[in-house]
PDB file of N, CA, C and O in Angstrom:
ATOM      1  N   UNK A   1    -180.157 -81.664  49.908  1.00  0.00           N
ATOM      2  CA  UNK A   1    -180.398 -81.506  51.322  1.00  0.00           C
ATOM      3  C   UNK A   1    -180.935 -80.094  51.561  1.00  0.00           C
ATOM      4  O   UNK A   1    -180.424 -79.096  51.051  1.00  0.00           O
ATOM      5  N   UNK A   2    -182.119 -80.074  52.459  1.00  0.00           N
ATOM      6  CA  UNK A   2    -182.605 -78.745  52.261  1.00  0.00           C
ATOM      7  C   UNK A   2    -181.957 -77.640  53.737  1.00  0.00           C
ATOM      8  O   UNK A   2    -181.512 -76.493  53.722  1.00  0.00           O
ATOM      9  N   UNK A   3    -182.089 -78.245  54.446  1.00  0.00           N
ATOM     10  CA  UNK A   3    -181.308 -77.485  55.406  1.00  0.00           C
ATOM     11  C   UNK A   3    -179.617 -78.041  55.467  1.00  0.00           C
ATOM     12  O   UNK A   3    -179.365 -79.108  56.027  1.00  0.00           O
ATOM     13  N   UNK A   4    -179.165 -77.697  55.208  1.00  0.00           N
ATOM     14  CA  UNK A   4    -177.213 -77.122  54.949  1.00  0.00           C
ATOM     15  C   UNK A   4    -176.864 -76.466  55.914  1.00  0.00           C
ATOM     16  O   UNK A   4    -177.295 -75.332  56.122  1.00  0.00           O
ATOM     17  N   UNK A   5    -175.646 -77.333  57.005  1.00  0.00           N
ATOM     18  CA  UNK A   5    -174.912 -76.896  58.021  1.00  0.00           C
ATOM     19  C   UNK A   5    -174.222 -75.491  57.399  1.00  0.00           C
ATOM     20  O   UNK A   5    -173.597 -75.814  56.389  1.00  0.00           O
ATOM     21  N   UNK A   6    -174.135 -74.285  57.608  1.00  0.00           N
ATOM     22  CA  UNK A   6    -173.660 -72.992  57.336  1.00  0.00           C
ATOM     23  C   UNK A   6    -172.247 -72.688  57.721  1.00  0.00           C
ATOM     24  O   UNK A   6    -171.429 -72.054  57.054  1.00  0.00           O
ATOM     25  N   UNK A   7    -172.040 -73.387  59.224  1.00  0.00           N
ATOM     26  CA  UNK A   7    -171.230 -73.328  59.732  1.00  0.00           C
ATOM     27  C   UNK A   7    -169.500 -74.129  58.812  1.00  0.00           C
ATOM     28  O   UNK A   7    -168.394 -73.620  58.630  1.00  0.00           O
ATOM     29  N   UNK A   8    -170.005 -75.391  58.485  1.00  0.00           N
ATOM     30  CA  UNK A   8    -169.290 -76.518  57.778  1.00  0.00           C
ATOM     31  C   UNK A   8    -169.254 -75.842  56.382  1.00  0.00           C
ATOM     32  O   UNK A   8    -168.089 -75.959  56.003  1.00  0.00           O
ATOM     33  N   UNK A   9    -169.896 -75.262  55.542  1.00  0.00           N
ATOM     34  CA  UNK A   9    -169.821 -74.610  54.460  1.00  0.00           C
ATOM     35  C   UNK A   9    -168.398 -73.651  54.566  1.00  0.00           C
ATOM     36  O   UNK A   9    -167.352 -73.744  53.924  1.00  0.00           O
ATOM     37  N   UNK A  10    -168.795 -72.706  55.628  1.00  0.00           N
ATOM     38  CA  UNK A  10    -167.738 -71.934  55.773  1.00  0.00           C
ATOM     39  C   UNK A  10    -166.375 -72.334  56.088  1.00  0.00           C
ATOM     40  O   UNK A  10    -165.392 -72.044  55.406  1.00  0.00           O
ATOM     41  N   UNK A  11    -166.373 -72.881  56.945  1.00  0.00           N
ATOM     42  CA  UNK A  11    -165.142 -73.863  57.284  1.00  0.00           C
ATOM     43  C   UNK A  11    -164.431 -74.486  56.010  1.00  0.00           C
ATOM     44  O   UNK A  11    -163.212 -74.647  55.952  1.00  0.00           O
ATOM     45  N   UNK A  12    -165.245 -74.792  55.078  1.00  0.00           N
ATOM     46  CA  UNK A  12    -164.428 -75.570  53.856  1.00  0.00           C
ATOM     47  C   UNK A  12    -164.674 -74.796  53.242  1.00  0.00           C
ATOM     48  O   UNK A  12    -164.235 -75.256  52.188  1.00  0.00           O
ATOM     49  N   UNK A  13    -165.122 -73.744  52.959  1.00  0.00           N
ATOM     50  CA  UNK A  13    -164.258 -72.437  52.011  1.00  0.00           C
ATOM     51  C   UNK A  13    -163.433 -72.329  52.742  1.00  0.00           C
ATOM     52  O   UNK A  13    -162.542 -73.141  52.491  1.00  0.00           O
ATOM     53  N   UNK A  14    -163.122 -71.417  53.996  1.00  0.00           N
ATOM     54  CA  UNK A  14    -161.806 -71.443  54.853  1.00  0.00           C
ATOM     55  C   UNK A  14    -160.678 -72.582  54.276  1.00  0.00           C
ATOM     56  O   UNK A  14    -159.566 -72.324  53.818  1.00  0.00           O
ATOM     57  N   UNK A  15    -161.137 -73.559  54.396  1.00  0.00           N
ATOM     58  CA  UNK A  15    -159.733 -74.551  54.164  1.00  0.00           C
ATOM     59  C   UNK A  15    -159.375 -74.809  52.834  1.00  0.00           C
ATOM     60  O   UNK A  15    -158.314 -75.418  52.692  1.00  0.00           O
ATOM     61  N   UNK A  16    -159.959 -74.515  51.880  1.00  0.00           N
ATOM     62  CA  UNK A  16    -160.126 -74.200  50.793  1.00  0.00           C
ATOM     63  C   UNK A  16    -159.069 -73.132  50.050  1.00  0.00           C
ATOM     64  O   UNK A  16    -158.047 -73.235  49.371  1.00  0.00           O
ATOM     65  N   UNK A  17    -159.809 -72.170  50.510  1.00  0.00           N
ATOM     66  CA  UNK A  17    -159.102 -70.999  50.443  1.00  0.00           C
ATOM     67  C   UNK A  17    -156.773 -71.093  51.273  1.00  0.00           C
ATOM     68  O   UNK A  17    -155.656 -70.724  50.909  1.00  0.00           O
ATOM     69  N   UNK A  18    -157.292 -71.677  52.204  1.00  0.00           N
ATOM     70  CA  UNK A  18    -156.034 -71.849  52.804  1.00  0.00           C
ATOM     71  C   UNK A  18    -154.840 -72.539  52.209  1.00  0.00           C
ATOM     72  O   UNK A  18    -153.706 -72.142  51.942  1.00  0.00           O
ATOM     73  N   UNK A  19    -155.552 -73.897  52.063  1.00  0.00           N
ATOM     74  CA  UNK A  19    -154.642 -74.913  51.032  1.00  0.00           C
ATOM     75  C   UNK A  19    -154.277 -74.558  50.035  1.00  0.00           C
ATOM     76  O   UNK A  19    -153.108 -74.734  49.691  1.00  0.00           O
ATOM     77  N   UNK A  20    -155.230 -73.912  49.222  1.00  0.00           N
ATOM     78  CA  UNK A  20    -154.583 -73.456  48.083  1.00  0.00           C
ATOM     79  C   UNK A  20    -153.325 -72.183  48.446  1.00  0.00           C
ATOM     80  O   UNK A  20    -152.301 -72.386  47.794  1.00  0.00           O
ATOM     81  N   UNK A  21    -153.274 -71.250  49.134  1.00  0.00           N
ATOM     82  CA  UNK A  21    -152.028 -70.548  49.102  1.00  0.00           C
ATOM     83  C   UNK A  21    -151.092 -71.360  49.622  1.00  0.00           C
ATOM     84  O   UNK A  21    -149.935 -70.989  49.422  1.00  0.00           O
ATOM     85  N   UNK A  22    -151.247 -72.410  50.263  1.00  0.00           N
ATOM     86  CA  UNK A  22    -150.029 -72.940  50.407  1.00  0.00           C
ATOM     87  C   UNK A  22    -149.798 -74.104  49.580  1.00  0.00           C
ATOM     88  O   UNK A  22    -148.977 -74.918  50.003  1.00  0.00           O
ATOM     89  N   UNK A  23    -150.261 -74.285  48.696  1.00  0.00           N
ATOM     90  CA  UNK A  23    -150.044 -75.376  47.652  1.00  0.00           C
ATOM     91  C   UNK A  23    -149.627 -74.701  46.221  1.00  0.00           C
ATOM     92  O   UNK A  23    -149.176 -75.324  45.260  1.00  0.00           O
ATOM     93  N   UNK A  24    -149.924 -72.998  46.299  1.00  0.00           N
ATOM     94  CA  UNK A  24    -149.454 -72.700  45.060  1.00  0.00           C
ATOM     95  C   UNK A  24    -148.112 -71.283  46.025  1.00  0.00           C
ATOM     96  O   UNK A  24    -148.045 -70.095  45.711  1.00  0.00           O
ATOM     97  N   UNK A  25    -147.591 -71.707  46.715  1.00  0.00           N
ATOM     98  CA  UNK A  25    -146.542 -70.891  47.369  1.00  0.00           C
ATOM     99  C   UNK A  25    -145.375 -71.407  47.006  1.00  0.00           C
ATOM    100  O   UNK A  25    -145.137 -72.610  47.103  1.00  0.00           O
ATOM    101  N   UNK A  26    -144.519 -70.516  46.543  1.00  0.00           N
ATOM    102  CA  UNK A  26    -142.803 -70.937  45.897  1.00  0.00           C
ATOM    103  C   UNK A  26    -142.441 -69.708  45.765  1.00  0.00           C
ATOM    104  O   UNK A  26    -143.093 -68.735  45.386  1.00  0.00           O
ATOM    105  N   UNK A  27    -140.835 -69.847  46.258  1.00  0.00           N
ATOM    106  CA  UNK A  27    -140.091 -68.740  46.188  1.00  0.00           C
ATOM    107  C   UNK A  27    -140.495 -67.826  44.537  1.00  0.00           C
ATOM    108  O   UNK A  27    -141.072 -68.144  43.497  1.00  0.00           O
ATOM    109  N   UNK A  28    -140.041 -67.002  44.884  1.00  0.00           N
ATOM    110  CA  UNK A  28    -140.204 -66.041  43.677  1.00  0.00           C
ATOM    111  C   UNK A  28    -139.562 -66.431  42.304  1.00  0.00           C
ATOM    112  O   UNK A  28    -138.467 -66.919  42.581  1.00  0.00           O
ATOM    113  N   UNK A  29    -139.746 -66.439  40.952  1.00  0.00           N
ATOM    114  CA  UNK A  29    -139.644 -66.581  39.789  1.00  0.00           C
ATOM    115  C   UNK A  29    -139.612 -68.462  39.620  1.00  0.00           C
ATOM    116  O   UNK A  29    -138.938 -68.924  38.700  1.00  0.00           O
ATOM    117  N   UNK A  30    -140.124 -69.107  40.252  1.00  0.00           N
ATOM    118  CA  UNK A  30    -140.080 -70.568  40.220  1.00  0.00           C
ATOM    119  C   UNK A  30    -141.385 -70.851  40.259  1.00  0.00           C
ATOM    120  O   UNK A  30    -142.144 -70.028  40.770  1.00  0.00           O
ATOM    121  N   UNK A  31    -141.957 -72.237  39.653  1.00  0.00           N
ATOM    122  CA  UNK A  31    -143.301 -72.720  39.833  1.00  0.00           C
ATOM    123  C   UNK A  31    -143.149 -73.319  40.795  1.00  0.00           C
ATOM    124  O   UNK A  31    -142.081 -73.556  41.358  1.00  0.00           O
ATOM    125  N   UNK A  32    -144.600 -73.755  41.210  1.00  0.00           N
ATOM    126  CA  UNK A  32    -145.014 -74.560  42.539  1.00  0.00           C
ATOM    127  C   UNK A  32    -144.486 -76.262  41.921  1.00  0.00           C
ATOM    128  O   UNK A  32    -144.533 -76.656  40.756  1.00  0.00           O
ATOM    129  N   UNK A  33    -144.039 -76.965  43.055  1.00  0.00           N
ATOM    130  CA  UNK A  33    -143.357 -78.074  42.331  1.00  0.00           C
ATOM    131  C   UNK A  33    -144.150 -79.506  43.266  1.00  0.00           C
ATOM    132  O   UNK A  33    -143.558 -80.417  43.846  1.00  0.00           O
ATOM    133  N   UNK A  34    -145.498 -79.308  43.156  1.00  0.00           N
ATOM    134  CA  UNK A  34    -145.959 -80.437  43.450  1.00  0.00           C
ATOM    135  C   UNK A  34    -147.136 -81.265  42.609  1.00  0.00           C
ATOM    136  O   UNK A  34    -147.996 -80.877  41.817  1.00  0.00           O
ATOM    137  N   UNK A  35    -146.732 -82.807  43.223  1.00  0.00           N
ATOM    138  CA  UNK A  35    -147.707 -83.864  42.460  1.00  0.00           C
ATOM    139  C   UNK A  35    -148.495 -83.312  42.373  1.00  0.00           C
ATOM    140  O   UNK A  35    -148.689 -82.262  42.988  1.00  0.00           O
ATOM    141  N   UNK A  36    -149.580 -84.069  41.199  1.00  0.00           N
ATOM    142  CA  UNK A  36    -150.739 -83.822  40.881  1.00  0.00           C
ATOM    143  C   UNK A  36    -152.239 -83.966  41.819  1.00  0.00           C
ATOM    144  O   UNK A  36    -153.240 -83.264  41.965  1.00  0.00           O
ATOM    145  N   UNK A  37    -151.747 -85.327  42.358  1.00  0.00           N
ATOM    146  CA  UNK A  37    -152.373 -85.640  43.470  1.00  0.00           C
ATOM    147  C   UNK A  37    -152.796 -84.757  44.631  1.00  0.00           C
ATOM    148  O   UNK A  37    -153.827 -84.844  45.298  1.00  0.00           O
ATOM    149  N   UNK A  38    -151.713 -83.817  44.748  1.00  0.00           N
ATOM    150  CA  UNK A  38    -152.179 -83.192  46.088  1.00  0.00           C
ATOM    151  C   UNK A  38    -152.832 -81.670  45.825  1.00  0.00           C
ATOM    152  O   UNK A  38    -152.901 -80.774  46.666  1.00  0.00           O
ATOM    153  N   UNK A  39    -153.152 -81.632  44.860  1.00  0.00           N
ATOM    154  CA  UNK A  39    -154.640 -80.543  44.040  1.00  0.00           C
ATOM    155  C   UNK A  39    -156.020 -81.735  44.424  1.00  0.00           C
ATOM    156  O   UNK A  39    -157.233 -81.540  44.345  1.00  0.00           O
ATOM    157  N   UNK A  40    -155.397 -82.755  44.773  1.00  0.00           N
ATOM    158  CA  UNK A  40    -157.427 -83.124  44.697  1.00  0.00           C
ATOM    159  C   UNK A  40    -157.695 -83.008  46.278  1.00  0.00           C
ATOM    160  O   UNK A  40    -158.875 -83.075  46.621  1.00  0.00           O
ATOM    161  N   UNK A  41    -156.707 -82.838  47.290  1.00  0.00           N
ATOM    162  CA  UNK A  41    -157.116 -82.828  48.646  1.00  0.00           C
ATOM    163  C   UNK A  41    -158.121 -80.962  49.274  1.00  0.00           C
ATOM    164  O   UNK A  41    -158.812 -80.620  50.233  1.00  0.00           O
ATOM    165  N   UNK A  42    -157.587 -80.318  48.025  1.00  0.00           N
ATOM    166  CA  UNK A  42    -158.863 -79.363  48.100  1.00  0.00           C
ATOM    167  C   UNK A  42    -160.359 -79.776  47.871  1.00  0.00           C
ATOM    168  O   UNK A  42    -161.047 -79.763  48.892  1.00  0.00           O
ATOM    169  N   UNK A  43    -160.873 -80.079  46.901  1.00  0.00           N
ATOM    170  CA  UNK A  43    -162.334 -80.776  47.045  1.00  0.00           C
ATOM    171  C   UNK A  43    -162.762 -81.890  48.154  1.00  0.00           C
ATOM    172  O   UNK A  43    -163.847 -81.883  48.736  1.00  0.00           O
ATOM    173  N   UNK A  44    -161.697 -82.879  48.353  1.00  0.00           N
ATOM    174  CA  UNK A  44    -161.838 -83.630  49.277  1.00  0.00           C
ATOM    175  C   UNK A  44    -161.984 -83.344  50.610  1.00  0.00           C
ATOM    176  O   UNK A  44    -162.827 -83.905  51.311  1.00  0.00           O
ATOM    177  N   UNK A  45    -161.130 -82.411  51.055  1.00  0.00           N
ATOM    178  CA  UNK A  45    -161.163 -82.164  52.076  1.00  0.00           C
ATOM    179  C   UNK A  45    -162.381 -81.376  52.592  1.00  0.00           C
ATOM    180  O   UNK A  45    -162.621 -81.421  53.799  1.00  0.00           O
ATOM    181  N   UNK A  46    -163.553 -80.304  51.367  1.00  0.00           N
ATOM    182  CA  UNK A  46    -164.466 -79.597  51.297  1.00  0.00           C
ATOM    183  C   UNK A  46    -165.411 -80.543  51.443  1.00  0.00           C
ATOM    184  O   UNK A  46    -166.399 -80.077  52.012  1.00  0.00           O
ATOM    185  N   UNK A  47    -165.544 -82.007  51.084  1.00  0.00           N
ATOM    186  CA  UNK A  47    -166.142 -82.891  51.339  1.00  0.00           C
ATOM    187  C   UNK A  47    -166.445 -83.007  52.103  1.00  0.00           C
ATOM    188  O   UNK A  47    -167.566 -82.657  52.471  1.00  0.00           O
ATOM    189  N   UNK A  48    -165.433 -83.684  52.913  1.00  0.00           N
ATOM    190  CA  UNK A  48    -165.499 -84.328  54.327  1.00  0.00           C
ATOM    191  C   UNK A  48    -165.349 -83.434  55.414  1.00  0.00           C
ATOM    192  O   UNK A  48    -165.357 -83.869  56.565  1.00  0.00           O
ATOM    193  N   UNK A  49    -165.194 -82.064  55.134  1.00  0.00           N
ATOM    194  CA  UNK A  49    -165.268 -81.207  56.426  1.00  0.00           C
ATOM    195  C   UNK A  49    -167.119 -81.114  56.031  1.00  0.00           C
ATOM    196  O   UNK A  49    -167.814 -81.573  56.937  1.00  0.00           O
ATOM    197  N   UNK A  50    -167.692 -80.716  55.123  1.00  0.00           N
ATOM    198  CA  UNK A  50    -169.375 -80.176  55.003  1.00  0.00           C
ATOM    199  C   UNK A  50    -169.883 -81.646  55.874  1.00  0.00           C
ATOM    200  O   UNK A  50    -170.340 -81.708  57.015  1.00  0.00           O
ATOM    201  N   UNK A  51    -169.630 -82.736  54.926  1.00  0.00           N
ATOM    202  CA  UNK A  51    -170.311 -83.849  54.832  1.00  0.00           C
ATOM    203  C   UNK A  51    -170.203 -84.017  56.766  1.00  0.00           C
ATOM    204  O   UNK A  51    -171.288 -84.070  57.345  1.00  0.00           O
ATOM    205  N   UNK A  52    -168.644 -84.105  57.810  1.00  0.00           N
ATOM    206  CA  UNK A  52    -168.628 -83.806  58.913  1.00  0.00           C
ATOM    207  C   UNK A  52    -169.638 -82.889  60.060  1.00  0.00           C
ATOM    208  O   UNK A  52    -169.982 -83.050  61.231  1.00  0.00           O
ATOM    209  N   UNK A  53    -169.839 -82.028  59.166  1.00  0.00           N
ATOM    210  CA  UNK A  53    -170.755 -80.534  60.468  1.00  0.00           C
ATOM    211  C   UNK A  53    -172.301 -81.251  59.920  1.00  0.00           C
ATOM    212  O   UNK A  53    -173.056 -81.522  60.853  1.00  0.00           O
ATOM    213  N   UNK A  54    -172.758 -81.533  58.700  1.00  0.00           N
ATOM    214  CA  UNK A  54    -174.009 -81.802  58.360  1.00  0.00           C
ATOM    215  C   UNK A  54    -174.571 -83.475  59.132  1.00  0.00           C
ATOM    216  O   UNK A  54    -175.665 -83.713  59.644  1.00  0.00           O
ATOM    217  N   UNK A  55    -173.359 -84.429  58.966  1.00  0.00           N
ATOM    218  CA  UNK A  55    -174.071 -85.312  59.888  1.00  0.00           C
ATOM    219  C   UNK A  55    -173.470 -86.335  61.207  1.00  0.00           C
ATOM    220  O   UNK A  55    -173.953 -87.279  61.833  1.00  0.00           O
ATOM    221  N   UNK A  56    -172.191 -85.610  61.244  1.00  0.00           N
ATOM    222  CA  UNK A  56    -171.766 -85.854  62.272  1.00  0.00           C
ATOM    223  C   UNK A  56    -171.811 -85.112  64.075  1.00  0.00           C
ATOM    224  O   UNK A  56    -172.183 -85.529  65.172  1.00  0.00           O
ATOM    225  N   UNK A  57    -171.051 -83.511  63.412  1.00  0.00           N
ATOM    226  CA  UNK A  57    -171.008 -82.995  64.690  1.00  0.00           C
ATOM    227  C   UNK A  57    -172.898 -82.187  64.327  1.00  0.00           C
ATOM    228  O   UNK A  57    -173.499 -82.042  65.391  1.00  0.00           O
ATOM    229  N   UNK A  58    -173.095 -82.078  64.030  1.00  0.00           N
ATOM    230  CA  UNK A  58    -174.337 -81.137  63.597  1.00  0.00           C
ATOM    231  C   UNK A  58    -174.262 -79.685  64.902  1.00  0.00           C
ATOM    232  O   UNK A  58    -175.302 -79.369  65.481  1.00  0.00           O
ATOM    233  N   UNK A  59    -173.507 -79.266  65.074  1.00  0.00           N
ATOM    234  CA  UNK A  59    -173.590 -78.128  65.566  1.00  0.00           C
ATOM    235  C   UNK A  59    -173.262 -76.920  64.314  1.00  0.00           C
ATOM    236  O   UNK A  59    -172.234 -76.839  63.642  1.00  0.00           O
ATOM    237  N   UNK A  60    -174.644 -75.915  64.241  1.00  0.00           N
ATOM    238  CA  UNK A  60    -174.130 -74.442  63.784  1.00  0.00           C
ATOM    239  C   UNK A  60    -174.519 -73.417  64.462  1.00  0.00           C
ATOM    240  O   UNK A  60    -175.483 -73.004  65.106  1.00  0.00           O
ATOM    241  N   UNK A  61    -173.087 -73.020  63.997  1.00  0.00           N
ATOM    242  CA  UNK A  61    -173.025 -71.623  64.375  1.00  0.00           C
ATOM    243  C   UNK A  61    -173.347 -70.528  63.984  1.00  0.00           C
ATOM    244  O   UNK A  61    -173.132 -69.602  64.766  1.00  0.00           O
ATOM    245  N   UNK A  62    -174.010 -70.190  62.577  1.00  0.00           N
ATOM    246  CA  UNK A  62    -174.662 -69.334  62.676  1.00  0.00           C
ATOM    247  C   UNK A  62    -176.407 -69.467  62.602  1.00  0.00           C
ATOM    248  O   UNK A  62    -177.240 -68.572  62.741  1.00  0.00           O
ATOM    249  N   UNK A  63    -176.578 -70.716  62.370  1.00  0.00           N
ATOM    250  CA  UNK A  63    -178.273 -70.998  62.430  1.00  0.00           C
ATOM    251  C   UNK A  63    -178.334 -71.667  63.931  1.00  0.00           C
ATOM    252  O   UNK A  63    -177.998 -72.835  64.128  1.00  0.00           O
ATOM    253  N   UNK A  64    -178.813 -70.765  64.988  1.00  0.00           N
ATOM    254  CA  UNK A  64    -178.533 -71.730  66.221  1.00  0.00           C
ATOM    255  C   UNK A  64    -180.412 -71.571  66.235  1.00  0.00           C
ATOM    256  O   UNK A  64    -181.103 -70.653  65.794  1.00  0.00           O
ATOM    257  N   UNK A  65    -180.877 -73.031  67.017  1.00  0.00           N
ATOM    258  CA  UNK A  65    -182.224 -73.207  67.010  1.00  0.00           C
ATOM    259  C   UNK A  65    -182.518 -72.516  67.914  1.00  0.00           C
ATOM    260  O   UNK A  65    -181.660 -72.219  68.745  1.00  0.00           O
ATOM    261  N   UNK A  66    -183.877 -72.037  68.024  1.00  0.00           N
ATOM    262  CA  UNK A  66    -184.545 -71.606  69.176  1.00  0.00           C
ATOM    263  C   UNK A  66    -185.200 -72.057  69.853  1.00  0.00           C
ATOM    264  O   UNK A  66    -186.128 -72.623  69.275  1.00  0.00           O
ATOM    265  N   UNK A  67    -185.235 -72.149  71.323  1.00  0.00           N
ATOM    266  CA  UNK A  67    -185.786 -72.611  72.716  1.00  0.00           C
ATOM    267  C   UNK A  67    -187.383 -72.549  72.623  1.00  0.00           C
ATOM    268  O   UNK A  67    -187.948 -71.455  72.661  1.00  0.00           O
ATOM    269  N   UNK A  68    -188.051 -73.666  72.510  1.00  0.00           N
ATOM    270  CA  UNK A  68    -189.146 -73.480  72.008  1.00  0.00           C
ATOM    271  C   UNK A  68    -189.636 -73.273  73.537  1.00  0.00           C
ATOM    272  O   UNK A  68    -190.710 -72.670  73.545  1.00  0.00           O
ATOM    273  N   UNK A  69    -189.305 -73.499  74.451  1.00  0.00           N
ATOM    274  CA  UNK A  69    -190.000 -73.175  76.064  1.00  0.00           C
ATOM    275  C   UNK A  69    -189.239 -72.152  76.844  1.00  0.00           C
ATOM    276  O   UNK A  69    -188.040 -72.098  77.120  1.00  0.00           O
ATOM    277  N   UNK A  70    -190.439 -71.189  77.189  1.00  0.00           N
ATOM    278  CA  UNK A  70    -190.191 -69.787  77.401  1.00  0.00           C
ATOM    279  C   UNK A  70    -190.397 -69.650  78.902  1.00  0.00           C
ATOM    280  O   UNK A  70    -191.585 -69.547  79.206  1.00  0.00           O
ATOM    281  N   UNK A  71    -189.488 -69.623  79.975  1.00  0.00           N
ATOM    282  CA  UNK A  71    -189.903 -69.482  81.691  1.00  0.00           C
ATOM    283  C   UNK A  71    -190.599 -67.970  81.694  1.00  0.00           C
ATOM    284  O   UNK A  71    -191.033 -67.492  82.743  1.00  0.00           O
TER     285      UNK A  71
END
């Protein structure tokens, strides 16, 4: 895809970034004590938030178009 929502990119690094500290968070000297399963809702969720801003909401925020008619 040649033009890429910027906005939705960022957003799923954001959530990305988020999930994971709280998926690898546990009291001190203990491992993180969860299924395996819920490590794949990071990619997934990077999915469907991009795949969301690119053809659903299509609003971005940092590539905003310009007003091709000038008063």
């Amino acid at each position: 895809m040649k033009n890429r929502n910027v906005t939705g990119i960022v957003a799923a690094i954001i959530y990305c970034v988020v999930l994971y500290v709280f998926l690898t968070d546990a009291p001190p000297g203990e491992a993180p004590n969860n299924p395996f399963w819920v490590y794949l809702l990071i990619p997934l969720g990077s999915i469907v938030i991009t795949s969301l801003f690119d053809y659903v909401i299509k609003f971005d925020f940092f590539r905003k178009k310009k007003n091709s008619r000038k008063k």
